[in-house]
Phi, psi and omega in degrees: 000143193287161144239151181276146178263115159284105190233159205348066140115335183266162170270115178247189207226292145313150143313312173295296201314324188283324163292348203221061111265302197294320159319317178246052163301308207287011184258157174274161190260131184278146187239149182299324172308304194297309166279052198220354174250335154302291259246344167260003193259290169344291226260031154305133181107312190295301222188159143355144128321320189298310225271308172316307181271024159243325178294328188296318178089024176278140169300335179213160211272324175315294174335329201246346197271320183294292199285329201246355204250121155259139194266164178238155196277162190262319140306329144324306184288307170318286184317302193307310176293344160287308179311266180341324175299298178319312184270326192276342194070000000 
């Protein structure tokens, strides 16, 4: 039976798996706020104001524009979306 390893905070198992936690000890651990602020930051653009503040599940669509929507610049999105063509083919 393998033994388990305790790496930042999880039981692991693998050789990989134990290489590559201990490789992103220095990355922060993601929390639901970040992704609930990726995830209102995507779809800008997508849809409503309305439409943001039902995924979020917020009572008023201001709540999710204010706390959760960073805005990206349209060059921005643009730059981002060619690099990701380029590495995805």
């Amino acid at each position: 039976m393998e033994r388990l390893h305790a790496v930042r905070g999880m039981l692991v198992t693998s050789i990989h798996t134990r290489s590559l936690a201990t490789s992103c000890e220095e990355v922060p651990l993601v929390n639901i706020q970040m992704l609930r602020r990726t995830l209102a930051t995507q779809v800008q653009g997508m849809g409503s104001a309305k439409d943001t503040q039902t995924m979020l599940r917020h009572t008023k669509p201001d709540t999710a524009q204010i706390s959760y929507v960073q805005p990206v610049e349209d060059s921005v999105r643009s730059a981002v979306d060619k690099l990701a063509a380029t590495l995805l083919g």
